[in-house]
C-alpha positions in Angstrom: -29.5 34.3 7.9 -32.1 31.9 7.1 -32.6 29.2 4.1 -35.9 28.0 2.6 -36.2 24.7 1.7 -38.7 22.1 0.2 -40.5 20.2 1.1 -41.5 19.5 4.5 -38.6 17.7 6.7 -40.8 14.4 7.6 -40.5 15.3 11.4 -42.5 18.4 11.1 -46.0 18.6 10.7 -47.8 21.0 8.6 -49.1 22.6 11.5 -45.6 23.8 12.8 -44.5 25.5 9.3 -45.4 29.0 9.3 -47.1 30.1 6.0 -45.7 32.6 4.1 -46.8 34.7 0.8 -44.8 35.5 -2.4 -46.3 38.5 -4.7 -48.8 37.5 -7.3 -48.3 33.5 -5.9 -50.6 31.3 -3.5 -49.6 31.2 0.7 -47.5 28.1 0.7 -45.9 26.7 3.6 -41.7 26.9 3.8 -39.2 25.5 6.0 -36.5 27.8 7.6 -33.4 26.0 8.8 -30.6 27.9 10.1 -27.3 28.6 8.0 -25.0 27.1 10.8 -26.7 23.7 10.5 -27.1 23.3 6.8 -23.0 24.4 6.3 -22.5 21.7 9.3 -24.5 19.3 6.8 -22.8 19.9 4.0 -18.9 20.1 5.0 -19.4 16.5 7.5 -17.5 14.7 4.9 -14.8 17.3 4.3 -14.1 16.9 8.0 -13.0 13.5 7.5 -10.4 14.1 4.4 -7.3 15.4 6.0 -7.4 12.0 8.1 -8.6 10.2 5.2 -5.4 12.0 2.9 -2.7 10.8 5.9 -3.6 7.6 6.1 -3.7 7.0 1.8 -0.8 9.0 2.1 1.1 6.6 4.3 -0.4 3.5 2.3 1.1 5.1 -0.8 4.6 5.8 1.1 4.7 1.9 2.1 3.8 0.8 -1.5 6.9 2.9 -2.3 9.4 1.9 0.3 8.3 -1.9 -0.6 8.9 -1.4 -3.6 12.9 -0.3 -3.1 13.2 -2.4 -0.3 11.5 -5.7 -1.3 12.9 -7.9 1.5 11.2 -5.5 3.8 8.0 -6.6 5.7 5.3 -3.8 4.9 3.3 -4.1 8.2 6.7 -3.3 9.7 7.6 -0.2 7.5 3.9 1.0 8.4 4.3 0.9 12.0 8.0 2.4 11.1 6.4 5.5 9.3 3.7 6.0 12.1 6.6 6.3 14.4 8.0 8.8 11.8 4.9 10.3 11.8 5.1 10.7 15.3 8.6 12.1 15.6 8.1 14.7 12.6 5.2 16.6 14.5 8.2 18.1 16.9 11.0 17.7 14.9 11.6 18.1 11.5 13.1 14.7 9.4 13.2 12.7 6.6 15.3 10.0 7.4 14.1 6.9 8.8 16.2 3.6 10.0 14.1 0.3 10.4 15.6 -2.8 12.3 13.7 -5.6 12.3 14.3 -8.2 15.2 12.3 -11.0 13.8 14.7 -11.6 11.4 17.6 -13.7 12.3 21.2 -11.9 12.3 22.5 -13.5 9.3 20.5 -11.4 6.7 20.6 -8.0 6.3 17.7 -6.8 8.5 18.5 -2.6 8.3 16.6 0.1 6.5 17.8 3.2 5.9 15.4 5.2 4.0 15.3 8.8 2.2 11.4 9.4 2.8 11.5 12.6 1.0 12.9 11.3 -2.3 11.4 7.7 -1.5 14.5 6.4 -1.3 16.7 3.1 -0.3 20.3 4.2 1.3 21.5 1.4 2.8 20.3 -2.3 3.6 22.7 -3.4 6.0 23.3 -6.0 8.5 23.1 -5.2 12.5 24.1 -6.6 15.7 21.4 -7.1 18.5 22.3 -7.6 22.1 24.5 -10.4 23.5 21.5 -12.0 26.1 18.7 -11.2 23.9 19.4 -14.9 22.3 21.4 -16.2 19.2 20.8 -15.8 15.8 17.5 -14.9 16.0 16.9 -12.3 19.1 13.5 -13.1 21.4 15.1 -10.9 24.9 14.6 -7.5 24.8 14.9 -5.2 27.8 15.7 -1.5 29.0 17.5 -2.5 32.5 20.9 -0.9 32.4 23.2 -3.9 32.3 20.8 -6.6 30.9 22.6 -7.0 27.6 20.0 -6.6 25.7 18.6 -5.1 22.5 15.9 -2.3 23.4 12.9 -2.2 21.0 10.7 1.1 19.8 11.6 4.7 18.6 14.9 6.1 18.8 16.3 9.6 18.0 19.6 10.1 16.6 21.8 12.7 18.2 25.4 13.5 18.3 28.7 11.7 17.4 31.2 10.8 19.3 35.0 8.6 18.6 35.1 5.9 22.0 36.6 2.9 22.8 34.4 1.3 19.6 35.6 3.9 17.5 33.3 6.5 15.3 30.0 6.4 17.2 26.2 7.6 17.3 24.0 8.2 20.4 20.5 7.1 20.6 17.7 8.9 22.5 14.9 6.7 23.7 11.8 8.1 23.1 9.6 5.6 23.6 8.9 5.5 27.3 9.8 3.0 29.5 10.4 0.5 26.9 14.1 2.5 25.6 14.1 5.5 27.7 17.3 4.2 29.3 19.1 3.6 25.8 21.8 7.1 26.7 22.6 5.9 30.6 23.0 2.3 29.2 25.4 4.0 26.2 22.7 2.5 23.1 24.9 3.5 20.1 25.2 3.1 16.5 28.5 1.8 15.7 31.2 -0.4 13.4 32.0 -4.0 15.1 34.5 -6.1 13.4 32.3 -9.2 14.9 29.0 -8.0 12.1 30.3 -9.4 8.9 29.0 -12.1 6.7 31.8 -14.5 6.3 31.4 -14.6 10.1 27.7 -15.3 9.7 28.3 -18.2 7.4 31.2 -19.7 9.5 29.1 -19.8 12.8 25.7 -19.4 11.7 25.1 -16.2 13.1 27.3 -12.9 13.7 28.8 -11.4 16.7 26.5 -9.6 19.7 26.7 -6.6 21.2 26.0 -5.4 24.9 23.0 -4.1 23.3 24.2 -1.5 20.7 22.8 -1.5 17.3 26.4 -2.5 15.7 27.0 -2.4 12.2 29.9 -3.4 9.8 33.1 -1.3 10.0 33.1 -0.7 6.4 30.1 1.3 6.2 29.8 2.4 9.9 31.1 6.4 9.5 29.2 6.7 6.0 26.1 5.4 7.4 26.6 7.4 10.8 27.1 10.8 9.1 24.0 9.9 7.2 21.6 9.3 9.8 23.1 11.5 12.7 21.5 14.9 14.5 17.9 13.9 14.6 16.4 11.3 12.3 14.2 8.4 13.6 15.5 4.5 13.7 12.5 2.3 14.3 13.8 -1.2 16.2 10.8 -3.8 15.9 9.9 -7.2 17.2 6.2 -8.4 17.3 6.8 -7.9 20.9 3.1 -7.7 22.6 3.8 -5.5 25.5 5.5 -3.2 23.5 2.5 -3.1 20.7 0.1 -2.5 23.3 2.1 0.2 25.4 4.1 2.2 23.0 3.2 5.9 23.0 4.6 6.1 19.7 2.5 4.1 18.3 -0.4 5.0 19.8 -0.5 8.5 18.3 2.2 9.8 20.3 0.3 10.2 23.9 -0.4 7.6 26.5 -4.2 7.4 25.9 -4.5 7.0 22.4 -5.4 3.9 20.8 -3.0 1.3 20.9 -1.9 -1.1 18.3 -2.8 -4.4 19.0 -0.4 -7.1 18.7 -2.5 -9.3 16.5 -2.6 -6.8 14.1 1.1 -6.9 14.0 3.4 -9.1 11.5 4.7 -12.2 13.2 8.4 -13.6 13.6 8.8 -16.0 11.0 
């Protein structure tokens, strides 16, 4: 099927237009372009709107999330929901934890958000690993036995009672940078050693051996909230990590990676 347009495109010369004849008018030379290019033409910039729809959506989201979660750094909560992003392609969630390591361990520095209803759940302090410094953590590392907080995108699994009582397993997704968080026994659960008075008395609360721990008071609540397959996002503006998380680079090892001066700073 062909189209007739006016007037001449200006890379075609008069000579190359074939002439044609309508009943009772003159012979007047039209231009035939084929269907397939002129559809190509006009639905370009539709091609572009689903990415363009994501990515307002996910602006919107963080507006949101900011919004009932004020103390929360935005450029973190983005990079949390392209991680959720990432996760939901596979599996199906709408829960999503955010730690934030560049805070130091005497404020509350975990998000637990409802996505789906836009939602705040719980703003909570955490633990971060023993060797991965004091108040405010700078060591982070996947070696089994380094002590050590992990950074990047975990997946909640199953629950388990051990020898720190009601407890949540953590699947590493994130390559090599947390991959190791099930041998090394990475877990949500309550320590007596996360409380505030304690963080006032010392100036910072107790460590871990690298577990997420959070206060005993809210542990099984915020456990059975979060269990069997939401997302928990642990972030430091950690350069290697920005550079070579899969996660973050649109979930495949080639994509393009964030880089870290585009990510928040520790304060």
């Amino acid at each position: 099927m062909l189209f007739r347009a006016h007037p001449l495109d200006s890379d075609m010369t008069a000579s190359s237009v074939p002439l044609t004849r309508h009943r009772g008018l003159p012979m007047r030379r039209t231009l035939c372009l084929p269907l397939g290019g002129i559809l190509a033409t006009l639905l370009a910039p539709a091609a572009l709107m689903p990415a363009r729809a994501a990515t307002e959506s996910t602006n919107d989201l963080v507006h949101t999330l900011s919004r009932v979660a004020p103390a929360a750094n935005p450029k973190v909560l983005a990079l949390a929901i392209r991680a959720l992003r990432c996760v939901q392609r596979t599996t199906p969630t709408h829960i999503l934890s955010v730690i934030d390591y560049s805070r130091p361990s005497t404020v509350p520095r975990l998000w637990v958000f409802d996505v789906k209803r836009r939602q705040l759940l719980f703003h909570e302090l955490v633990a971060h690993g023993r060797n991965s410094g004091e108040n405010l953590p700078t060591k982070f590392s996947n070696v089994p036995g380094s002590l050590e907080s992990s950074l990047g995108t975990f997946i909640t699994e199953d629950t388990y009672s051990g020898h720190n009582g009601y407890s949540l397993r953590l699947k590493g997704v994130d390559g090599t940078f947390n991959d190791n968080a099930e041998s090394r026994a990475i877990v949500i659960h309550g320590a007596s050693y996360v409380n505030p008075t304690l963080a006032r008395n010392q100036g910072r609360i107790g460590r871990s051996f690298g577990c997420p721990a959070v206060r005993k008071g809210v542990a099984r609540k915020l456990i059975d909230t979060i269990r069997d397959h939401s997302v928990v996002f642990a972030y430091y503006p950690d350069p290697r990590w920005l550079q070579g998380s899969r996660v973050l680079g649109n979930c495949t090892e080639s994509a393009t990676q964030i880089s870290a001066n585009d990510a928040p700073q520790a304060p």
